[in-house]
MARVEX-97966 format. One record per residue: x, y, z of N, C-alpha, C, CB in turn. Coordinates in steps of 0.001 Angstrom, whole numbers, padded with zeros to 6 digits, always signed. Glycine has a CB too. Example, Ala and Ser with C-alpha at 12.3 -4.5 7.8 and 13.67 -1.06 7.14 Angstrom:
<roses>
+013190-005690+007800+012300-004500+007800+013200-003300+007800+011308-004473+009046;+012850-002250+007080+013670-001060+007140+012900+000030+007870+014084-000598+005725;
</roses>
This chain:
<roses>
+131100+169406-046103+132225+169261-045201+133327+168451-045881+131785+168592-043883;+134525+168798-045637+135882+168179-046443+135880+166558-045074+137909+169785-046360;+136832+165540-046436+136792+164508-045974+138208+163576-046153+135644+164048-046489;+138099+162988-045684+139507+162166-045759+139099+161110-046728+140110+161458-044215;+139871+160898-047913+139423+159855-048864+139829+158852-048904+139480+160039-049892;+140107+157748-048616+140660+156235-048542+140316+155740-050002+139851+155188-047247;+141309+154730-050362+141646+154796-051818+140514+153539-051999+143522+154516-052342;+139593+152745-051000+139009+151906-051313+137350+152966-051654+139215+150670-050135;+137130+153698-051349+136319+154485-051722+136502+155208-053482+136410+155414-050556;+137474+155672-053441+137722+156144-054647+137499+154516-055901+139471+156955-054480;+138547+154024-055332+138144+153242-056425+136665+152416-056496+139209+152319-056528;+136106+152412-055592+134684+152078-055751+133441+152602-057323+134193+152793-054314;+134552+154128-056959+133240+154525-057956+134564+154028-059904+132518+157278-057542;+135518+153356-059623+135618+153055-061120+134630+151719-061495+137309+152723-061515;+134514+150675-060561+134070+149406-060882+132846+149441-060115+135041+148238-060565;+131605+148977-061474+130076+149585-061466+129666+148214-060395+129045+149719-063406;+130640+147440-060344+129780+146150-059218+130362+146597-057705+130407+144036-059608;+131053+147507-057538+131220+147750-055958+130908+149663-056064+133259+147131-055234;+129821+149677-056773+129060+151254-056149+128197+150959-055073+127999+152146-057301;+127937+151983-054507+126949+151811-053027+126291+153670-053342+128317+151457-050879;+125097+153426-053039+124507+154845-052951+125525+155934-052152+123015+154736-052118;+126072+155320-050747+126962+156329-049960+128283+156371-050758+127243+155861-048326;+128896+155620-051196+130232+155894-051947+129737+156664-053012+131092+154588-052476;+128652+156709-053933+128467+157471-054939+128215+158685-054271+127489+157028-055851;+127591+159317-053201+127065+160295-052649+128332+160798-052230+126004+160042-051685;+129817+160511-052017+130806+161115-051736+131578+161573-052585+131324+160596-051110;+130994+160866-053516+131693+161494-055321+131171+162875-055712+131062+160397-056888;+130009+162699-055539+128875+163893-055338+129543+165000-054315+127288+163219-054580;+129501+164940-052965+129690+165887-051852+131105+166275-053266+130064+165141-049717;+131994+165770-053765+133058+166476-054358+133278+167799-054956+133333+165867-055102;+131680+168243-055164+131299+169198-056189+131233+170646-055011+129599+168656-057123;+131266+170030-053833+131097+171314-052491+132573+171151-051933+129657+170922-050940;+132878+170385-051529+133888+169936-050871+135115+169694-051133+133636+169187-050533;+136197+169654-050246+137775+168980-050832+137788+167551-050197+139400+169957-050199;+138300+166772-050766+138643+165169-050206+140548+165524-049809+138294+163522-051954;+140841+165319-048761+142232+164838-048657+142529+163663-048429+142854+165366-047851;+144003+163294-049285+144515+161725-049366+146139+161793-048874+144373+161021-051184;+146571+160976-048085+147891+160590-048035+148537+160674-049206+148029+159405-047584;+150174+161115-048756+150713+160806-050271+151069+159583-050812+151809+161436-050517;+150607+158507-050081+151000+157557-050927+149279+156872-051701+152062+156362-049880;+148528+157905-051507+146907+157630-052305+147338+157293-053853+145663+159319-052309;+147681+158240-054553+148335+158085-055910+148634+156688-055965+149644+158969-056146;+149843+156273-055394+150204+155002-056482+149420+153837-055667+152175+154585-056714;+148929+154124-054437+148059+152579-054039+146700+152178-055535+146861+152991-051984;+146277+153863-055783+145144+153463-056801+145983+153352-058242+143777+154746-056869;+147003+153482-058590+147266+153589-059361+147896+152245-059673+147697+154611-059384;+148162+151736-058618+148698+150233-058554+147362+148951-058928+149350+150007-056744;+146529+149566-058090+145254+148315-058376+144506+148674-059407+144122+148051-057170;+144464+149711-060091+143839+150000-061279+144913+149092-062402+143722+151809-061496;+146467+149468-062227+147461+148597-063320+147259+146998-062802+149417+149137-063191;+146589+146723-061627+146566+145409-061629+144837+144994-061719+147421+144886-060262;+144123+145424-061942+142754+145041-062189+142894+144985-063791+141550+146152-061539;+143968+145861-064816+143946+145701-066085+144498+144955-066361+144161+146425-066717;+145524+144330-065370+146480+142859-065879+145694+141358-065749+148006+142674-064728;+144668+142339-064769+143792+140793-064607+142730+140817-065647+142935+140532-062983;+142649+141827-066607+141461+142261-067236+139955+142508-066805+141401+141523-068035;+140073+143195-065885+138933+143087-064847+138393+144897-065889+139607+143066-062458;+139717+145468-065677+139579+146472-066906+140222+146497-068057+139809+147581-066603;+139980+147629-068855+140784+147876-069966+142026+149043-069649+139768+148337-071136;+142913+148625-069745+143946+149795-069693+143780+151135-070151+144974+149466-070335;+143090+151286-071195+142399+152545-071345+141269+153618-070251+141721+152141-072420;+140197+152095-070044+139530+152364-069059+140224+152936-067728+138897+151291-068887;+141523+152227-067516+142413+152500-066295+142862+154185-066243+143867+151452-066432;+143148+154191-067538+143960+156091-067785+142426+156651-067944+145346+156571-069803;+141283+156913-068248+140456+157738-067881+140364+157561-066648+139405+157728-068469;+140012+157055-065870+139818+157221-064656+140431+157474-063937+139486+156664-064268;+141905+157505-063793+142991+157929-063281+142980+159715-064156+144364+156655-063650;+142546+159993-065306+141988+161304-065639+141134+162240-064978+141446+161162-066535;+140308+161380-064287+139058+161931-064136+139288+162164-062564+137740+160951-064657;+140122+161517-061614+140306+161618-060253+141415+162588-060362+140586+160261-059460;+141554+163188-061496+143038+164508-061461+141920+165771-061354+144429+164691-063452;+140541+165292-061970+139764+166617-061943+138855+167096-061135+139198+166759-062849;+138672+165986-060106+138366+166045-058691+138880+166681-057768+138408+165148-058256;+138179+167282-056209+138592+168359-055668+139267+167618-054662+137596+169402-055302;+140228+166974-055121+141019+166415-053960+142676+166499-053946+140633+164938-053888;+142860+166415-052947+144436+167468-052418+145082+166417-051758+144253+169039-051113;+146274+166106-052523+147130+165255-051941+148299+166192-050634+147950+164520-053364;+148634+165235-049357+148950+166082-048745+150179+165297-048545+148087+166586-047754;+151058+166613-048083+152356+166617-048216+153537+165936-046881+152504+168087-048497;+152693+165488-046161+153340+165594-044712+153613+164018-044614+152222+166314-043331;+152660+163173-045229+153131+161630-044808+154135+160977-044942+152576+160822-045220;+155488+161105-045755+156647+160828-045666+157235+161467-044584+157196+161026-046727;+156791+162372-044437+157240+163564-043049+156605+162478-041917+156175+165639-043030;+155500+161877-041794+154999+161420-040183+155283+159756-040586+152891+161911-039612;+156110+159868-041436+155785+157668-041662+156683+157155-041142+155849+156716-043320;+157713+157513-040616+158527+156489-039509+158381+156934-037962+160278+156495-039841;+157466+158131-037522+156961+157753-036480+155338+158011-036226+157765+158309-035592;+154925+159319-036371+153408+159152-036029+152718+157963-036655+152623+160391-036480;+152891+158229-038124+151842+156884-039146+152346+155276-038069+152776+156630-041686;+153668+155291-038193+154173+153852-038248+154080+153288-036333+156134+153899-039072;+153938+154253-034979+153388+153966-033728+152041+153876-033947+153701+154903-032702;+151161+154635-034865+149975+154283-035097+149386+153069-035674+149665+155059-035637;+150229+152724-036418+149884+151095-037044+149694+150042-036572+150624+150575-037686;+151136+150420-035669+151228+149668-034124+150592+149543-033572+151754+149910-033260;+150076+150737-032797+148938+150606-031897+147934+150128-032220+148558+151530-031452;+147105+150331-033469+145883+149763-034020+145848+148788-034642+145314+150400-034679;+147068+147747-034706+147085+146536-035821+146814+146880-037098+146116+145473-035575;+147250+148155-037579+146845+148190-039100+148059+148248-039855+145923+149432-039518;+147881+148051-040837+148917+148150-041656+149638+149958-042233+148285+147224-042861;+151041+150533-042318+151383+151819-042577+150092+152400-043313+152738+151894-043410;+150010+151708-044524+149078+152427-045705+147879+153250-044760+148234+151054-046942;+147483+152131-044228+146093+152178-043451+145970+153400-042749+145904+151032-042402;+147539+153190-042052+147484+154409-040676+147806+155290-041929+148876+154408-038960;+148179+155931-042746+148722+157021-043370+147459+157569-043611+149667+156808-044571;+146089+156886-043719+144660+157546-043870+144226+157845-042463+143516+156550-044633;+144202+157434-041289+143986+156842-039942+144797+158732-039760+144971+154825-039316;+146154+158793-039593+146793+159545-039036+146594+160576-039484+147795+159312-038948;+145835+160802-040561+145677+162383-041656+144275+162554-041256+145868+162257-043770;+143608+161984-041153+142445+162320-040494+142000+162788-038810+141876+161287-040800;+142796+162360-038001+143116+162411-036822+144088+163902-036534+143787+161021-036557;+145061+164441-037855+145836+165346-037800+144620+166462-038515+147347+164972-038527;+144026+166016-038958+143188+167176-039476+141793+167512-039236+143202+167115-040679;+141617+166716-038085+140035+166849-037635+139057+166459-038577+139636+168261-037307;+139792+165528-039833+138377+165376-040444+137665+163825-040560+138499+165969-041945;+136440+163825-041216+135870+162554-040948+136406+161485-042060+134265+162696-040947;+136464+160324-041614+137317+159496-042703+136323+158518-043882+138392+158338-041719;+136351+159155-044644+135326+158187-045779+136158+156868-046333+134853+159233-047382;+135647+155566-045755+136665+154080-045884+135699+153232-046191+137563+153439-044453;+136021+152095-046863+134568+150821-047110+135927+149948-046529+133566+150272-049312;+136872+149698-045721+137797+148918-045005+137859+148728-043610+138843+149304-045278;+137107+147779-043181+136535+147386-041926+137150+147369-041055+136065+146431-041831;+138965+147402-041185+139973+147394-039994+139932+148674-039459+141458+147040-040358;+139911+149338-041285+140525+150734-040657+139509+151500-039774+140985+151799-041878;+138203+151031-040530+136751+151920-039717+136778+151318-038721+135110+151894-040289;+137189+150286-037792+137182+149903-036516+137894+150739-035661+137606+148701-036408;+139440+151264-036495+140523+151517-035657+140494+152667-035473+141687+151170-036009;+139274+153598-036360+138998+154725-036124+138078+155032-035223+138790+155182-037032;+137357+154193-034900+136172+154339-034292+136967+154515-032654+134992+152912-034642;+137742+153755-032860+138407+153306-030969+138826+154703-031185+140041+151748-030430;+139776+155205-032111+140842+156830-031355+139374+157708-031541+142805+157810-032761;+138114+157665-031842+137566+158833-031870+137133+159759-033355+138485+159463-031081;+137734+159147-034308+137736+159407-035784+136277+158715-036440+139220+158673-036489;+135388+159879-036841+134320+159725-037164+134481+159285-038226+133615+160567-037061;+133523+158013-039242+133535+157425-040470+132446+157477-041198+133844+156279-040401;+132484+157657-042550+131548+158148-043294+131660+157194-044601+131742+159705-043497;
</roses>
């Protein structure tokens, strides 16, 4: 089954001290499945990957494979969240105390009937209240 990908999941599987059997098992489902991400998925991971290498947590190299390797993954950036971010995403944020980013995963999942794969405890709360199953 296709899934909504939250960028704290994805980056889970670059750094070997925050894997979990279920975050690895969604890396896996990848090989059946499509993951969809907000459009602003790209540079949130692309931001904490350039800042985990400034902290040297990685190697900047390490940073561009893996930012390689999530291009060859079956996941589909979608086109509509600049389209819903000054009102669906941004009344949704509202309503749930989350932050835009948050709702831009929150609201794509909710627009697309699918289940939201998150290791972010606000957002899996705020899904749980509208009805948005978490995985």
């Amino acid at each position: 089954m296709d899934f909504i990908l939250d960028a704290s999941v994805a980056l889970s599987w670059c750094f070997k001290d925050e894997h979990t059997i279920p975050t690895l098992a969604l890396l896996d489902r990848l090989e059946t499945s499509k993951a969809f991400v907000p459009g602003l998925w790209t540079l949130e991971v692309g931001n904490i990957l350039l800042s985990a290498s400034r902290k040297q947590r990685i190697t900047y190299a390490c940073a561009t494979e893996f930012l390689n390797l999530l291009q060859e993954l079956n996941i589909q950036i979608d086109e509509a969240t600049a389209i819903n971010g000054f009102h669906d995403i941004f009344l949704l944020a509202h309503s749930e105390k989350l932050t835009t980013y948050d709702a831009a995963y929150l609201e794509l999942s909710m627009r697309m009937g699918l289940p939201l794969a998150t290791r972010d405890d606000q957002l899996s709360a705020a899904a749980t209240r509208v009805g948005v199953v978490v995985i």
